[in-house]
C-alpha positions in Angstrom: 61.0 -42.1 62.1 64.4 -42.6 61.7 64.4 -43.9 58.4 62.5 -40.6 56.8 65.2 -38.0 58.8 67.4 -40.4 56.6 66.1 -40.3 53.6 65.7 -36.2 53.8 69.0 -35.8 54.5 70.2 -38.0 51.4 67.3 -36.2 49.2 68.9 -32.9 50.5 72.2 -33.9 49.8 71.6 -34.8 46.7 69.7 -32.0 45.5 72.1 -29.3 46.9 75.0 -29.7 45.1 73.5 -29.7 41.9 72.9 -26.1 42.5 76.6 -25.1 42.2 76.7 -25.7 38.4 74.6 -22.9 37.9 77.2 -20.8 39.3 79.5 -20.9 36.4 79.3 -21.0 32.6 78.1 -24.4 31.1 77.6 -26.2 34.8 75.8 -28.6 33.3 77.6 -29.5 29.9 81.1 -29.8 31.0 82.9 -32.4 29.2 83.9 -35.7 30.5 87.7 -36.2 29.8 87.4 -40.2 30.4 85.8 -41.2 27.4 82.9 -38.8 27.0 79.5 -37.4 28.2 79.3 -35.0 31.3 81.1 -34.6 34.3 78.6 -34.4 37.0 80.4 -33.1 39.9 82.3 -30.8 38.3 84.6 -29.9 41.4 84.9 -33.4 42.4 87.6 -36.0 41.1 84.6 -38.3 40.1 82.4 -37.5 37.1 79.6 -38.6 38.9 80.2 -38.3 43.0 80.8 -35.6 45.2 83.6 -37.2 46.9 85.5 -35.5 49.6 88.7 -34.9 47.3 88.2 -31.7 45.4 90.0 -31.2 42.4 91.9 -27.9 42.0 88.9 -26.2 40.3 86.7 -27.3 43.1 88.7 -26.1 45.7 89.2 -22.8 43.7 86.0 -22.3 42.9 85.6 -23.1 46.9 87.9 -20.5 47.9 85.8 -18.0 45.4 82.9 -18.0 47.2 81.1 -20.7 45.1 81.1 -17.3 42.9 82.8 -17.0 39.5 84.9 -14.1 39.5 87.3 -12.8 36.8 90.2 -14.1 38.9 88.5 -18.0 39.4 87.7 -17.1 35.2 91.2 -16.1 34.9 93.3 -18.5 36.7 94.3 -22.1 35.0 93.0 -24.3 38.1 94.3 -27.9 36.3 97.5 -26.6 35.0 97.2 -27.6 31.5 97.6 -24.1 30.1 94.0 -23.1 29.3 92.3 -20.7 31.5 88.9 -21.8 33.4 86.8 -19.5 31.4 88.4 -20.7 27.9 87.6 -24.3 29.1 84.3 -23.3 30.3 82.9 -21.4 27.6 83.6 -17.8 28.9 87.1 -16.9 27.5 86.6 -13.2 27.8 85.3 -13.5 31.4 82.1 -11.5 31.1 79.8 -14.1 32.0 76.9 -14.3 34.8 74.6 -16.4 36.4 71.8 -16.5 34.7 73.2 -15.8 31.8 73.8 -17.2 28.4 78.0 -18.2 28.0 79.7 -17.1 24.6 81.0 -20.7 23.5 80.6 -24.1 24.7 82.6 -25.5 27.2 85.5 -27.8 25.4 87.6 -28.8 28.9 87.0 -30.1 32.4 88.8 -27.0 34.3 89.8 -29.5 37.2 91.2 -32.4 34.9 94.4 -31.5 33.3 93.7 -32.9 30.0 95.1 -34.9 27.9 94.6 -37.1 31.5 97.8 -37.4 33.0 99.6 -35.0 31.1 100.0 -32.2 34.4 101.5 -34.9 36.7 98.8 -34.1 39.0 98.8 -38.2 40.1 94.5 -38.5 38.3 93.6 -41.5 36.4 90.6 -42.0 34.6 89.7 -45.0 37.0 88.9 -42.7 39.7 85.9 -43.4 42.1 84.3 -42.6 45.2 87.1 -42.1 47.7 90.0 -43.6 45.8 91.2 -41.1 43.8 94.6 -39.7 43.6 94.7 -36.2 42.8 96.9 -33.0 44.8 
């Protein structure tokens, strides 16, 4: 008995935070700026793991509601001088969920990028709980 309440709760978790990508342009294409493909956990200092370290656009996007706003669009959550919404696809901010963004997305939003270059303490060798990020 015990064993299936654990395996639902791991299934739920999961599942659930999948569902935050669709709340901003191109959740689920966002570039991976450690050598390419997708960065999974968008908010999260691993491309792959939710991990309790947020990065700045996680804990922005957070503090929005889970909701993109023109202020989350607005703001430059990495510091590495591109908006969210230019990174993400939505540079003139008129985006919603559900719908289709303008342009691609062509940054990680909560990886200054190059890597390194922000002095935010992230390196690409990041995982799980050991990562470094302010």
């Amino acid at each position: 008995m015990q064993l299936i309440a654990c395996i639902a709760v791991l299934l739920g978790a999961a599942y659930a935070h999948p569902f935050y990508r669709d709340g901003f342009p191109n959740g689920y294409s966002i570039p991976n700026p450690c050598g390419g493909g997708i960065w999974e956990a968008v908010g999260h200092y691993d491309p792959h793991h939710h991990t309790i370290n947020k990065n700045r656009y996680g804990l922005a996007f957070s503090a929005a509601g889970h909701t993109w706003t023109h202020a989350l669009c607005m703001a430059d959550s990495d510091g590495d001088g591109k908006t969210n919404g230019a990174e993400l696809g939505d540079p003139t901010c008129v985006w919603v969920r559900g719908g289709v963004p303008t342009g691609h997305a062509t940054g990680h939003p909560g990886i200054c990028e190059p890597v390194g270059s922000c002095g935010d303490g992230f390196t690409c060798n990041c995982h799980g709980g050991h990562c470094v990020g302010k």
